[in-house]
DRENMILUM-171724 format. One record per residue (C-alpha): x, y, z. Coordinates in nm, 4 decimals. Each point is the difference from the previous one (the first is absolute). Layout:
<gunus>
X_Y_Z
...
</gunus>
This chain:
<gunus>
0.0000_0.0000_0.0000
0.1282_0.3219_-0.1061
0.0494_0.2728_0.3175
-0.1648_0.3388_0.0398
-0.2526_-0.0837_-0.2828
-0.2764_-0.1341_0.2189
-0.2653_0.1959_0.2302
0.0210_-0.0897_0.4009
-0.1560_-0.3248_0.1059
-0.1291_0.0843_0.3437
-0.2879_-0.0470_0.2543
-0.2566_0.2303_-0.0546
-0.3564_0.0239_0.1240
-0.3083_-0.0735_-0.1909
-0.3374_0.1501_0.1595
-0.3456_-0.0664_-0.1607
-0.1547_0.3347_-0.0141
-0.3527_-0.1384_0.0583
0.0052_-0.2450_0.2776
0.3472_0.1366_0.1741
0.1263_-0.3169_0.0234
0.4239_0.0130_-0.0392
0.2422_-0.2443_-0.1007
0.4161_-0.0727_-0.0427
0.1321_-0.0548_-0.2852
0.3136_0.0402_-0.2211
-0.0113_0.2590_-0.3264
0.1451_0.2528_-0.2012
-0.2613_0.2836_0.0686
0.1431_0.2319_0.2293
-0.2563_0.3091_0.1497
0.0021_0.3019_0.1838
-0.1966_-0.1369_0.2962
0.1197_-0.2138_0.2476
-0.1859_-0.2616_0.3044
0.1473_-0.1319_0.2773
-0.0459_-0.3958_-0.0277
-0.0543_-0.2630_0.2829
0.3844_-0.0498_0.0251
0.0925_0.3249_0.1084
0.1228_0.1261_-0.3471
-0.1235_0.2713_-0.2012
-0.0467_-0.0745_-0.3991
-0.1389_0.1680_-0.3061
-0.3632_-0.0177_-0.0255
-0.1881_-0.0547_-0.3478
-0.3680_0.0381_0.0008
-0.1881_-0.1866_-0.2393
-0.3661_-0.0299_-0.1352
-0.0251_-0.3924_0.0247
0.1250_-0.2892_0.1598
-0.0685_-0.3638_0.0637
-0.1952_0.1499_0.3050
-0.2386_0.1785_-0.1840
0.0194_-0.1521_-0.3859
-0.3343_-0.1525_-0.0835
0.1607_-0.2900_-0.0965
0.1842_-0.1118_0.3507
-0.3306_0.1294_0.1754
-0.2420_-0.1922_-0.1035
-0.1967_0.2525_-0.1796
0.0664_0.0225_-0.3336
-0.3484_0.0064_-0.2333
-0.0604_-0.2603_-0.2161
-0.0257_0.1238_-0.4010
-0.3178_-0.0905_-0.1489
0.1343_-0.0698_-0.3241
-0.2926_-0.1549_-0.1470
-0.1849_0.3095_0.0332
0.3014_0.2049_-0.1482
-0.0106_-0.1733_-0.3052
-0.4085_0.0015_-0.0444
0.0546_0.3940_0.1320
0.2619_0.0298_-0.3686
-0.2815_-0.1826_-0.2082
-0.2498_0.2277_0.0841
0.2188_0.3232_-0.0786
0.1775_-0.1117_-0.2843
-0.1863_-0.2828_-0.1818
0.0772_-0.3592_-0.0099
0.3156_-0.0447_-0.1653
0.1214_-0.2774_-0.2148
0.3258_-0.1546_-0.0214
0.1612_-0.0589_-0.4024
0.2645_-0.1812_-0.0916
0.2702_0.1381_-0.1382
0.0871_-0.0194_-0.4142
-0.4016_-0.0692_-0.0413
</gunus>
């Protein structure tokens, strides 16, 4: 690996801005703001929008697509449409 190329690989703080809930990590974002952590040490803090605390995916509550509807939603709009094969 070449030297003084790459960013800093440190611990840094992730927060989830909607539930609050903070967690250790290791990354390359540094930040202004800094949080005192459980061990006694102060790190950067990064706050982000979503995180496997509040994803709808890791939750539970993630909506289920109705994609039958979607598609009968399309016909109405725009028509039935019919496939060709190509070179005919």
């Amino acid at each position: 690996m070449k030297a003084n190329i790459h960013p800093d690989y440190q611990p840094v703080i992730f927060k989830d801005a909607s539930t609050g809930k903070a967690f250790l990590t290791r990354s390359t974002l540094t930040s202004e703001a800094f949080l005192d952590w459980e061990d006694g040490n102060r790190y950067p803090l990064v706050v982000v929008d979503v995180t496997s605390d509040s994803h709808p995916f890791w939750t539970g509550a993630q909506r289920v697509l109705d994609t039958a509807g979607r598609v009968q939603k399309f016909e109405r709009r725009y028509g039935k449409r019919t496939r060709t094969t190509p070179g005919t």
